[in-house]
N, C-alpha and C positions, 0 to 999 in steps of 0.2 A: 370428514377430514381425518387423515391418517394419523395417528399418533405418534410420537418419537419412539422407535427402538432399535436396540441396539443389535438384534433376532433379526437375522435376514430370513426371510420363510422359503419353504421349499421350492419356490418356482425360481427366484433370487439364488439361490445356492447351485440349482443345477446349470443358469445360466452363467454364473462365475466358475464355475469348474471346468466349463466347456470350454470359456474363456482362454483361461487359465493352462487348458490342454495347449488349446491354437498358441497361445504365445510360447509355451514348452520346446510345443514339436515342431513348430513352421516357423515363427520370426526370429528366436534365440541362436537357431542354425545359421541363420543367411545373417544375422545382426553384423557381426565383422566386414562380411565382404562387401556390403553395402555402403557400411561406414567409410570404406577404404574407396570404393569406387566414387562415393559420391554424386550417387545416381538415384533416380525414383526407383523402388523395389518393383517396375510391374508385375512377378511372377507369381511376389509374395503379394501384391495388391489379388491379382486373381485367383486366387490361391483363397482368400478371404470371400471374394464374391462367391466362390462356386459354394463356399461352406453358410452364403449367407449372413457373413457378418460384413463386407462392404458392401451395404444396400441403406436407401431410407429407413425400409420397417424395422432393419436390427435398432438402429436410434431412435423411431418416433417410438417402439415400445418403451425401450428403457426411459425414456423422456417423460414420457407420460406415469411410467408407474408413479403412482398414488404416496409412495412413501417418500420421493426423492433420490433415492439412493440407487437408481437404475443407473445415472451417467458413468458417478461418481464410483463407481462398483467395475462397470467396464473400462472407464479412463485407466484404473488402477491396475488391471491385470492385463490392459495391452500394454502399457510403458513397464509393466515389470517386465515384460521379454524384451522390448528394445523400445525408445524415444524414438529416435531418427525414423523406424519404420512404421511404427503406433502413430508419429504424424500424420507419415505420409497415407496413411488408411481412414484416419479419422479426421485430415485435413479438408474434405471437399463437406464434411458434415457443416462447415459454419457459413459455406456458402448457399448451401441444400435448406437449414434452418434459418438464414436473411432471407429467404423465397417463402417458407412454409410460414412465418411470422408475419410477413408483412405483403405479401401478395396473394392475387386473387386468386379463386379456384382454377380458372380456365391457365394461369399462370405456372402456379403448382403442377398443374397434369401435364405441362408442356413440357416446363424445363429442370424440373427433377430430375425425371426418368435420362433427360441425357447430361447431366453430371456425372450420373454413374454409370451407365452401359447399360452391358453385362457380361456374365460370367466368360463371354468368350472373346469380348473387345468392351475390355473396361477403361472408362473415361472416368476425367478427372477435373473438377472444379474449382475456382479461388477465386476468394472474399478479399475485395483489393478495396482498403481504409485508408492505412497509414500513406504517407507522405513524407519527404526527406525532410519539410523543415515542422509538417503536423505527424506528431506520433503521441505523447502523452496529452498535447495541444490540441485537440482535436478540431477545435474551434480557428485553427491556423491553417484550416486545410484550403487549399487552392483551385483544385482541380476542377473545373466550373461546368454546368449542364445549363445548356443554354434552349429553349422549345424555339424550335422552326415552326412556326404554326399553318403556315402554306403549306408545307408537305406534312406537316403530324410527326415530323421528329426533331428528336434530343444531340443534340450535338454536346459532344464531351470532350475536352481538352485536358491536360496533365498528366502528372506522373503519378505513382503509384509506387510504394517501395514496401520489402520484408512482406511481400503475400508468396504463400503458400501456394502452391503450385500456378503459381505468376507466370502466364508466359504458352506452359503447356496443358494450360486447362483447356478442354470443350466448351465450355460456360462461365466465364466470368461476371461475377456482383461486383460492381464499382459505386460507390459510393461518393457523391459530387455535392457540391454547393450551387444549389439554386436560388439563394435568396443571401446574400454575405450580411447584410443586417442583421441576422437571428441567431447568429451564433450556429451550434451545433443543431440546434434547430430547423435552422433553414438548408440542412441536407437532405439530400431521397438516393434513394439506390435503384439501381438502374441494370437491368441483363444486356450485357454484350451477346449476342451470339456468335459461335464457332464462325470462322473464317472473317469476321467484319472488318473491310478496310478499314485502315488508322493504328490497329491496336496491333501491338509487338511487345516481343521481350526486351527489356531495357540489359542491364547487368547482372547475371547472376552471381551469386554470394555466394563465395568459398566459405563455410562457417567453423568456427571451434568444435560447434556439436549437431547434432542432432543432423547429422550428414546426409542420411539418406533420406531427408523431407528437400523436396527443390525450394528455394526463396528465391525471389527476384524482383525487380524493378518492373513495372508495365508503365508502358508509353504511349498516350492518348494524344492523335494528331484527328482532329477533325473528324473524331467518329460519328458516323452518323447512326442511331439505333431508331426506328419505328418506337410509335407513340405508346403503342401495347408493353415496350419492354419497360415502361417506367412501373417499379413494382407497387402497386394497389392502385394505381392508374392518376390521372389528374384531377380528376376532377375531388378523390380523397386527397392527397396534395394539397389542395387549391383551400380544403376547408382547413385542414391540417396546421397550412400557413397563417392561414388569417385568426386565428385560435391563436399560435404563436405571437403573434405581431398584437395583439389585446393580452397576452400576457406579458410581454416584455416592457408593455405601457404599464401596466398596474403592478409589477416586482421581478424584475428578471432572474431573482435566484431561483424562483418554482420550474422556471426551465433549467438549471444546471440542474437541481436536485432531481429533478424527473430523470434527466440524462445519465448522471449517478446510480441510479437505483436499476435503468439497463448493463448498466455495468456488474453492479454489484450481486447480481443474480448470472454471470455468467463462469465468474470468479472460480467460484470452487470446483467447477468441474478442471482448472488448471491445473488447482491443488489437490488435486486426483493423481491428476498426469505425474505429479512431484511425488506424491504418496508410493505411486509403485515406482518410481527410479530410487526413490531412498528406499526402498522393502529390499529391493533387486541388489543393491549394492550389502547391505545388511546383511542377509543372508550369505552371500558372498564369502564376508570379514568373517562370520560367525562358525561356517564351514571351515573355513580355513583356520580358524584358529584352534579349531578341535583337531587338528590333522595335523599339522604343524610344530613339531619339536624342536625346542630346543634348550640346551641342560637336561636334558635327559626327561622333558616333559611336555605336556601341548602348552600351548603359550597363553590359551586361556585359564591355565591358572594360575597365569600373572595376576595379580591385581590391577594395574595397571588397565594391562588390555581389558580383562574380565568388565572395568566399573567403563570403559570408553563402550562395550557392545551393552549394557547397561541404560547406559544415555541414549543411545542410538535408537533403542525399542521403543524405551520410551518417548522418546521425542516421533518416533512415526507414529505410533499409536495416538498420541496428543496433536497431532497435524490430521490423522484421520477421524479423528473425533469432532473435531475444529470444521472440517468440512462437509461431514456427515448432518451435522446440524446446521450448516448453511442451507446445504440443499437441502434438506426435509422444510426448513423454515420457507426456500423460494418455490417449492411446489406446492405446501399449501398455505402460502399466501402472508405469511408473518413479516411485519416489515425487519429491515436491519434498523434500527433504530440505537445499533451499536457496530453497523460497518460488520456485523460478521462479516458478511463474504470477501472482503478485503481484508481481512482479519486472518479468513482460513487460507487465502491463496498466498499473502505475509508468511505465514508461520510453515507451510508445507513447500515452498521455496526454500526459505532460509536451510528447513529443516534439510531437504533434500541435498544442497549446497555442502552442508556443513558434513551429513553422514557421509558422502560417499567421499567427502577429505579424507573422512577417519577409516571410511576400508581400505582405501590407499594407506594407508598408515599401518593400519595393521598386517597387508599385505607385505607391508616392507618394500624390499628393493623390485618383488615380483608385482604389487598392485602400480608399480611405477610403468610399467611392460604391456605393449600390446596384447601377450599371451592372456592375460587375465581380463576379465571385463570390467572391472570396478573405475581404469582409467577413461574407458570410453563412456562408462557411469557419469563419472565427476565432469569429462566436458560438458557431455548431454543437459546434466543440468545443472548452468550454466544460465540457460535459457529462460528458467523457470521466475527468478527473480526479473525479468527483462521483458519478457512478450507478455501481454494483457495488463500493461501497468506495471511500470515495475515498481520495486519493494520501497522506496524512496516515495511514491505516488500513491501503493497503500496507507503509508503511515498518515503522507499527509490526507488522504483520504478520511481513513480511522480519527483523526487528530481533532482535523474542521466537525466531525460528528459529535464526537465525545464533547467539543468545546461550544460548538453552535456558533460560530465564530471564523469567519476567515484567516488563515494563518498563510502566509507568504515567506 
């Protein structure tokens, strides 16, 4: 078991530098006019594949390092160059990791490889959950998988809303109810593949932020998918349920908390994504305020401004601490037994939210201005309190923990 530190070692540091170039010199360029088109970046997506960092292995490494802090290290240096387009790169990963988590090997080798391409015709994949009346409900979801067992397939019905390349993915995870008695329990995820009658794009979502990642609605009319695409097959299913259904007789909370605890280990890599939108804006104000005269001086030696970049440090610094120790605790194995990881994705939200107010502030009338990036900062994140639970469903999350206690 890896120990907590705070020493990234030399394999960790050269891979965040390298990062940290790519986001410099390829997404910070193109970040405006993405924003402004509101379009998927493919140029800047292949652009990444041919450097090898949109592929499985760039994430199954950093996933796997030993200390945790492999996600949570690249989350933060691709949203320091831009959100909108560090989605849309790291978006088809949560569909690529519902495949590599919960399906079989012959499953993995088949439909990995075509979420993402390659470097010359790169595809794009989405993890389709949420639902317009289930989103923090999860247990409200509707969209139902029904087995045809004459022909060995799944037929899926609903809607789908807020996924991430919804619509013009190659590969779609959809996520269904086949048992409505079990609660979140009694859902399986299920591969669409490319072209399958039924499935379409519903409405796409003109957003505040994070503009160049596509959202959309998907619209399930009678699709029908082969037996094989149900992911770890039926017959794991079939034991999976009846496990659920002897627990829901003997205490139905050990199924929400099991369910919790997948959550709570995905958290912090969010509060990554927020760590470098609040660095990105930071830096920013901090710049500018060294350059920036007025009275006859730079304006950080206001006091004023000087103690607001003050708080701001600190407060990122204290969000990337917060989630530094989530994930070292969910790689090797430590429970939250106090909600970190709803803890660290709480506080590097807010955090985020709150900083990149304040570099608009200290920008003045210019952080109010397209020309500067701190406003496209402050939509961006936006998000961050809202997607993966928002900060109203941490607390209560953190709340019920600390109290052992249902709180309504």
């Amino acid at each position: 078991m890896a120990e907590f530190t705070l020493d990234l070692n030399d394999d960790q540091k050269q891979v965040r530098d390298w990062l940290h170039g790519f986001a410099a010199d390829v997404i910070r360029p193109a970040a405006s006019e993405w924003d402004e088109r509101e379009e998927t970046p493919w140029p800047v997506i292949q652009e990444a594949a041919k450097v090898g960092i949109y592929s499985l292995d760039f994430y199954a490494q950093q996933f796997f390092d030993p200390t945790g802090l492999g996600i949570p290290m690249a989350m933060e240096e691709l949203f320091w160059g831009d959100a909108g387009i560090a989605l849309s790169i790291v978006g088809t990963g949560l569909a690529a990791f519902g495949v590599l988590a919960n399906g079989t090997e012959e499953q993995i080798g088949t439909w990995i490889p075509q979420m993402y391409g390659d470097a010359n015709d790169v595809k794009v994949a989405a993890f389709c959950s949420s639902e317009p009346d289930a989103g923090s409900d999860v247990a409200a979801m509707r969209t139902r998988a029904v087995y045809d067992e004459a022909k060995d397939e799944w037929v899926l019905d609903g809607t789908k809303t807020w996924a991430t390349n919804g619509g013009i993915a190659n590969v779609h995870v959809v996520v269904a109810v086949v048992d409505a008695g079990l609660g979140s329990k009694g859902h399986a995820s299920f591969i669409v593949p490319p072209g399958t009658p039924g499935l379409s794009q519903g409405q796409k979502f003109k957003k505040h932020g994070i503009r160049a990642s596509h959202t959309a609605e998907v619209v399930l009319e009678g699709v029908r998918v082969p037996g094989h695409c149900l992911l770890g097959g039926k017959e794991k299913l079939d034991e999976r349920l009846a496990r659920a259904r002897e627990r829901v007789k003997s205490g139905g909370e050990r199924v929400k908390n099991a369910a919790m605890a997948t959550f709570e280990a995905s958290r912090p890599a969010v509060g990554a994504m927020a760590v470098g939108t609040a660095r990105a804006a930071y830096e920013v104000a901090l710049d500018y305020a060294k350059t920036r005269s007025q009275f006859g001086r730079p304006i950080i030696d206001n006091q004023g401004i000087a103690f607001q970049l003050a708080d701001m440090r600190t407060q990122i610094d204290a969000a990337r601490l917060l989630v530094w120790r989530a994930s070292w605790m969910a790689t090797t194995g430590k429970p939250f037994t106090s909600a970190e990881g709803s803890m660290s994705k709480l506080y590097a939200s807010e955090t985020a939210k709150k900083v990149t107010a304040q570099a608009i502030q200290i920008l003045g009338g210019n952080g109010f201005t397209r020309e500067y990036p701190v406003e496209r900062m402050h939509r961006d994140a936006a998000i961050y309190t809202i997607f993966e639970g928002t900060s109203e469903i941490q607390r209560l999350v953190i709340a019920r923990t600390l109290s052992g206690m249902p709180i309504r």
